[in-house]
C-alpha atoms as one frame of an Amber mdcrd trajectory, in Angstrom:
protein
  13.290   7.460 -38.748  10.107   8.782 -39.943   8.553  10.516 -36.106   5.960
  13.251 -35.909   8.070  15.921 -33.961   4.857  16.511 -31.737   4.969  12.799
 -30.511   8.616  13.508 -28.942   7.784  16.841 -26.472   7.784  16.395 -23.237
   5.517  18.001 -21.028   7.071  21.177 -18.599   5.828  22.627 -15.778   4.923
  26.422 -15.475   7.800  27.186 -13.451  10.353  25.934 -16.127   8.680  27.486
 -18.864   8.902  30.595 -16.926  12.610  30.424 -15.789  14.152  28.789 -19.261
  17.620  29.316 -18.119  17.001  28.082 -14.476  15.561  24.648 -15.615  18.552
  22.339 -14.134  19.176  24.849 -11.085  17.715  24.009  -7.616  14.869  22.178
  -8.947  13.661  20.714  -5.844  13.455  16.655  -5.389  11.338  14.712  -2.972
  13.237  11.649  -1.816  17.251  10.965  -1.603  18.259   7.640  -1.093  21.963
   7.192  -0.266  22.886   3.446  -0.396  26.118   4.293   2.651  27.608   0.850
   1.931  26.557  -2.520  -0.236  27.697  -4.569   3.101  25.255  -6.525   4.559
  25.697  -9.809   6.881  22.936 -11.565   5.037  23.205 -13.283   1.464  19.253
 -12.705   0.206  18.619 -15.272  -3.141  16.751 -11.807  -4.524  18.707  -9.194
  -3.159  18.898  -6.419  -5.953  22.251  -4.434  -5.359  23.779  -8.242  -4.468
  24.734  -6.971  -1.201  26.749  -9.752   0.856  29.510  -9.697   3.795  32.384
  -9.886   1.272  31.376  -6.198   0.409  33.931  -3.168   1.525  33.832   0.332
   2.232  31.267   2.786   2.828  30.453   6.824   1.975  32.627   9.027   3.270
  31.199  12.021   5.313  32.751  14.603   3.363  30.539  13.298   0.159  27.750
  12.961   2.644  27.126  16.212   3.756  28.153  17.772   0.363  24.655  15.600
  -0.651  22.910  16.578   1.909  23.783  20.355   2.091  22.521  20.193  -1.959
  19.263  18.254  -1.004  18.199  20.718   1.485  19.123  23.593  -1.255  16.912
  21.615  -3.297  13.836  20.870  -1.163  14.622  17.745  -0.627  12.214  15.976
   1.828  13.275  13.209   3.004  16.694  11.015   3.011  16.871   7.087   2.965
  19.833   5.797   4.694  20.026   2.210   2.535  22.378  -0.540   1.433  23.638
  -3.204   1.916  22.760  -3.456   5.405  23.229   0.193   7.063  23.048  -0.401
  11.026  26.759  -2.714  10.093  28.151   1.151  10.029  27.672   1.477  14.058
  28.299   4.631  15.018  29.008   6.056  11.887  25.395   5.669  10.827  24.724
   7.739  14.325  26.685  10.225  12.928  25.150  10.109   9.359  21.632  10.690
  11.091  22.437  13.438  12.969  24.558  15.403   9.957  20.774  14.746   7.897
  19.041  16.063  11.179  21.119  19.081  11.770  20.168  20.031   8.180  16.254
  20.117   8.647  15.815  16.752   6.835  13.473  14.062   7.542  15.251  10.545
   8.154  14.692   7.138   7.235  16.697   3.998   7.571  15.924   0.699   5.440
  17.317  -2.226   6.985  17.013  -6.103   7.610  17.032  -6.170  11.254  19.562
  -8.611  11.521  20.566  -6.604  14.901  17.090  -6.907  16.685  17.594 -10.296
  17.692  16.536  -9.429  21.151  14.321  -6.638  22.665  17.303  -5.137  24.710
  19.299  -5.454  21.638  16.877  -3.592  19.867  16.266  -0.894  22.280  20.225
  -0.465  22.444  21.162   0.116  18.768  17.981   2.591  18.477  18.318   4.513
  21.049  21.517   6.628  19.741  19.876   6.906  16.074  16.137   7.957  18.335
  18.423  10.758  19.792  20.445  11.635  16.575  16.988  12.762  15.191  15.865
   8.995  13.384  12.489   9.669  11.740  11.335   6.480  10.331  12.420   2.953
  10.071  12.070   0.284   6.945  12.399  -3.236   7.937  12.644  -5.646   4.550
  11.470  -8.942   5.137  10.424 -12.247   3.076  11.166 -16.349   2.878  14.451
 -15.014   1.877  15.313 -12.905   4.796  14.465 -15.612   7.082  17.353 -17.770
   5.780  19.391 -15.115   8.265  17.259 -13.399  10.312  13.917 -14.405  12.290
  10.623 -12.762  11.739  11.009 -12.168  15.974  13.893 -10.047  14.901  11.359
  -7.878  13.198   8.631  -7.676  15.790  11.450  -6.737  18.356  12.719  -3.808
  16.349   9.389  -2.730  15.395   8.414  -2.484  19.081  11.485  -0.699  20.017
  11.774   1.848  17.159   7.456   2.800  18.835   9.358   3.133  22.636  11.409
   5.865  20.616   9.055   7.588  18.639   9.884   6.387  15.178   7.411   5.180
  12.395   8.154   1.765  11.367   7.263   0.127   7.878   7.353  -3.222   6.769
   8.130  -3.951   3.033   7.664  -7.863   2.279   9.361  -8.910  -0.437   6.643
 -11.582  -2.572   6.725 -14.195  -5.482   3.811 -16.565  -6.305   4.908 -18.895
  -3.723   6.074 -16.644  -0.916   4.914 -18.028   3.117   5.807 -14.288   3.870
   2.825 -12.200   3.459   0.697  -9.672   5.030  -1.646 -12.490   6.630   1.171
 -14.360   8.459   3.296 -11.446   9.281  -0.145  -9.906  10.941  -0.081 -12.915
  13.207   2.935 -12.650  14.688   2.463  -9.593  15.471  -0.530 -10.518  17.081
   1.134 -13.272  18.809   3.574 -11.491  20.542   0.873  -8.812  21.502   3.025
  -5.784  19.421   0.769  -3.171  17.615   0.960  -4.110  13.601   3.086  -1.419
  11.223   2.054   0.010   8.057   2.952  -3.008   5.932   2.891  -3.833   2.044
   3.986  -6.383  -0.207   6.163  -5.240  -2.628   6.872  -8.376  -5.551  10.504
  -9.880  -5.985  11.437  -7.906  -9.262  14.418 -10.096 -11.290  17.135  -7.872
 -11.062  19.942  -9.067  -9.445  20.628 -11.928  -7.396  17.033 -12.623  -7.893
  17.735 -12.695 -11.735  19.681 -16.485 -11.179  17.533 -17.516  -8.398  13.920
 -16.689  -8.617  12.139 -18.528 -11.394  10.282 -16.654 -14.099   6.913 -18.601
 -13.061   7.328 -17.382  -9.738   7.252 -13.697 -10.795   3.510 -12.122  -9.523
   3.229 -10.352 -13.024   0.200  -8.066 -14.267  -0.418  -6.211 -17.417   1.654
  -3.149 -18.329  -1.614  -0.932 -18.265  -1.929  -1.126 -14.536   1.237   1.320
 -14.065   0.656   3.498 -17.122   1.430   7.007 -16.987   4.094   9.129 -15.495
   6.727   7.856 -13.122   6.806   9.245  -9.628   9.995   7.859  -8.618  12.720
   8.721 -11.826  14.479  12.218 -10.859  12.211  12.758  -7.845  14.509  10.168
  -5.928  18.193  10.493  -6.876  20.259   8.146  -5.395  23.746   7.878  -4.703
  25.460   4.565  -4.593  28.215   3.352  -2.332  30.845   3.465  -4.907  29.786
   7.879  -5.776  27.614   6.524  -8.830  24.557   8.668  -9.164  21.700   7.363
 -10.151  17.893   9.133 -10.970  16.165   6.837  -9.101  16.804   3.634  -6.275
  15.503   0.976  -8.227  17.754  -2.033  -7.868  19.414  -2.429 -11.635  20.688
   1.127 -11.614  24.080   0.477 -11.050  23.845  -1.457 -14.038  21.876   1.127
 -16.248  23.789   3.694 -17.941  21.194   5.567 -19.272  19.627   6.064 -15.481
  23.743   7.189 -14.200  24.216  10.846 -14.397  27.930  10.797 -12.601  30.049
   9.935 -10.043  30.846  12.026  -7.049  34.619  11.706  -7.360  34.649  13.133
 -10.644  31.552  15.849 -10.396  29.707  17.438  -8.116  26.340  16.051  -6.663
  25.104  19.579  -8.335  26.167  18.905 -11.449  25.103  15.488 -11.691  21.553
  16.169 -10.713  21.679  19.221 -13.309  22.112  16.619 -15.890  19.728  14.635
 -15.036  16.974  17.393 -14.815  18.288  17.956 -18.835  17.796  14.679 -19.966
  15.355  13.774 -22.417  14.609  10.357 -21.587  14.954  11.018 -17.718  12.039
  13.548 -18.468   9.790  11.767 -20.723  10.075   8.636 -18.117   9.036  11.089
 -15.157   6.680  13.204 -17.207   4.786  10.657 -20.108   5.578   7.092 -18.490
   7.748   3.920 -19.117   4.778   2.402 -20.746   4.436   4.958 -23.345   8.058
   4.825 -23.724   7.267   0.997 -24.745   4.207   2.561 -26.729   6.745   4.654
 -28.735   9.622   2.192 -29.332   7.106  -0.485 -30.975   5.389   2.093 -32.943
   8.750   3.163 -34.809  10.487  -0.013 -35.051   9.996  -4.275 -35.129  11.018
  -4.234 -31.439   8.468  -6.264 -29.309   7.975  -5.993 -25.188   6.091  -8.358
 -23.246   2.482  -7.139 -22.073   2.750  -8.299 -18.196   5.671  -7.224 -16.178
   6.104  -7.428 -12.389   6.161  -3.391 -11.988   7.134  -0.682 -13.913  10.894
  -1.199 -12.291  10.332  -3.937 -13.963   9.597  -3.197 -17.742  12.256  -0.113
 -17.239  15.327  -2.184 -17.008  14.153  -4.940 -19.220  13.458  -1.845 -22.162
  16.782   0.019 -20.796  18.832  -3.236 -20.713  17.914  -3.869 -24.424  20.772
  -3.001 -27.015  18.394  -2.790 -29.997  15.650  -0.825 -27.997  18.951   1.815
 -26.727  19.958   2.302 -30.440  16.230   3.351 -30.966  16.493   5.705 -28.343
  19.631   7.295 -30.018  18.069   7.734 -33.115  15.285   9.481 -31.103  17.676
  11.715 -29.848  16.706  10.913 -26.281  19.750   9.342 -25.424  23.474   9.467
 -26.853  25.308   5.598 -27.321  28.451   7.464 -28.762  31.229   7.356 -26.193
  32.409  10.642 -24.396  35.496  12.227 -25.341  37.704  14.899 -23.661  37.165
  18.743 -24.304
C-alpha cells in the first residue's frame, strides 16, 4: 500500500522523547473505571455492557487493589466504581471505596439509583460509602430507566449524597424522541424543592442492547467534524471489566473490540497490560491525531467509505473498529496485527 511514511507518525510528548526506554513505564493516566460486576436489577432497552439480573459474579479484591495500588503508581486521579449496577455489591462496594480511599484516590460511583426509592433509604445506603471516603456520585437516567426506577428515586439520592458531602451528577441518556431531558428533569427538581446537580445529556449511542432496540432515526446524529481531533478518553481511562478484560477506554462496545483489549488480569498483570497499551500504534494515533483522522486515513488509502454524521466519536470508533475490511487496512498499516498469537 502506497503511504507517505510521514502521514503514519504519531505525535510524542517531550517526556517520552526524553526517556525512550521508559515510554510504557508509569506513564500516568487520569481516569480508571472498574466495571465491579455487569449485575444490575434493571433491564435498560439501551444499556451498553447489556447488564441485567441474570448476570453473576463480581471483582475480586485481590485484583482490586492490585489496580488500584498501579493507578496510584501511575497518577491516576480518579476511580469510577461502574457496572452493571454497583450499590447490588452492599457492603462489598463499602469496602471497595475505602481500599480506593486509603490509597489517596478520588472516588466516584455510577449508578441507577434503583436503591433511593425513599429518602431514609437513601440516606442509609450512603452513609457507609460518605464515611468510606465516597467522592462523587453518577446517577444515569432516561425514558429507559424509568421502566424500573422513578425519577423520585433520583431526586432522593441526589439530596442525600449533598447531606453527606458528595458531588452528584446526572447523565441523561437521549434519542430524538426522549421525555427525559434537562428541561423536565430541572422541574422535578424544582418540584420537590432539591437544589439541581450538574446535569448533561449524553445521546443513546447503538452499541449494545440499544443496537436491537433503538431505531436508527432515533439516533441525535451530527457531522463527524464536530469531534475532530485527538481523543481524551482512549488510554487516559483504562478500564477493567468484570470478567479481568482490560480495556483502553469505558466506552460501552469494548468488551467487544479487540483492538481496544490489551489483556486480562488472570493471565497478566494490570502493569503489563497498560504497558501495552501505552505501545500501541493505533491506541496512540486515536489518543494523539483523532478517530476522525483515523477515518480521514482509511478512505484516503483504500475504497472503504464511513458515514459523515455519527452520534459521537464512541460512536464512529466502534462502527470503524467493528469493520473487518477497515481492520485488514489497519494491518497493512502496521497499526494493528489480525494474525493470531502463538506461544513463545
Amino acid at each position: 500500500m502506497d503511504l507517505p511514511e510521514a502521514t503514519l507518525q504519531i505525535p510524542t510528548d517531550a517526556a517520552s522523547a526524553q526517556t525512550p526506554n521508559a515510554v510504557v513505564n508509569r506513564r500516568p493516566f487520569r481516569c480508571l473505571t472498574l466495571m465491579v460486576t455487569n449485575k444490575c436489577p434493571l433491564q435498560c432497552a439501551h444499556c451498553g455492557p447489556r447488564s441485567g439480573p441474570w448476570a453473576s459474579g463480581s471483582m475480586d479484591m485481590d485484583v482490586l487493589t492490585e489496580v488500584l495500588d498501579e493507578a496510584v503508581a501511575r497518577a491516576c486521579q480518579i476511580v469510577n466504581f461502574s457496572g452493571g449496577e454497583p450499590f447490588i455489591l452492599g457492603h462489598k462496594l463499602v469496602e471497595m471505596i475505602s481500599a480506593a480511599s486509603a490509597r489517596g484516590l478520588r472516588t466516584r460511583i455510577t449508578t441507577g439509583a434503583y436503591w433511593s426509592s425513599s429518602a431514609a433509604k437513601a440516606a442509609q445506603r450512603l452513609k457507609p460509602l460518605a464515611e468510606a471516603g465516597l467522592n462523587q456520585l453518577f446517577i444515569s437516567s432516561s425514558d429507559s430507566h424509568q421502566q424500573f426506577v422513578s425519577f423520585a428515586n433520583v431526586v432522593q439520592a441526589t439530596s442525600a449524597a449533598r447531606k453527606y458531602g458528595i458531588e452528584v451528577y446526572l447523565a441523561l441518556g437521549t434519542s430524538k424522541t426522549s421525555l427525559t431531558g434537562i428541561r423536565t428533569a430541572v422541574m422535578e427538581f424544582e418540584k420537590a424543592g432539591v437544589a439541581i446537580p450538574w446535569m448533561v445529556e449524553s445521546p443513546i449511542i447503538p452499541f449494545g442492547r440499544a443496537e436491537e432496540n433503538i431505531a436508527s432515526t432515533e439516533l441525535r446524529l451530527q457531522s463527524v467534524a464536530n469531534f475532530a481531533g485527538p481523543c481524551s478518553s482512549l488510554t487516559e481511562n483504562p478500564t477493567v471489566r468484570p470478567d479481568g478484560q482490560i480495556t483502553g477506554c469505558a466506552v460501552v462496545f469494548g468488551e467487544e473490540c479487540p483492538p481496544l483489549s490489551f489483556g486480562r488480569i488472570n493471565q497478566a498483570s494490570f502493569a503489563s497490560a497498560l504497558d501495552r497499551m501505552d505501545s500501541n500504534p493505533l491506541a496512540q494515533w486515536i489518543h494523539k491525531v483523532g478517530v476522525v483522522e483515523l477515518k480521514r486515513l482509511i478512505e484516503e488509502v483504500s475504497p472503504i467509505r464511513f458515514p459523515d454524521s455519527y452520534v459521537n466519536i464512541c460512536h464512529l470508533c466502534g462502527d470503524i473498529l467493528s469493520n473487518p475490511e477497515a481492520l485488514g487496512v489497519l494491518d497493512e498499516l502496521g497499526m494493528i496485527s489480525l494474525a493470531p498469537e502463538t506461544d513463545p
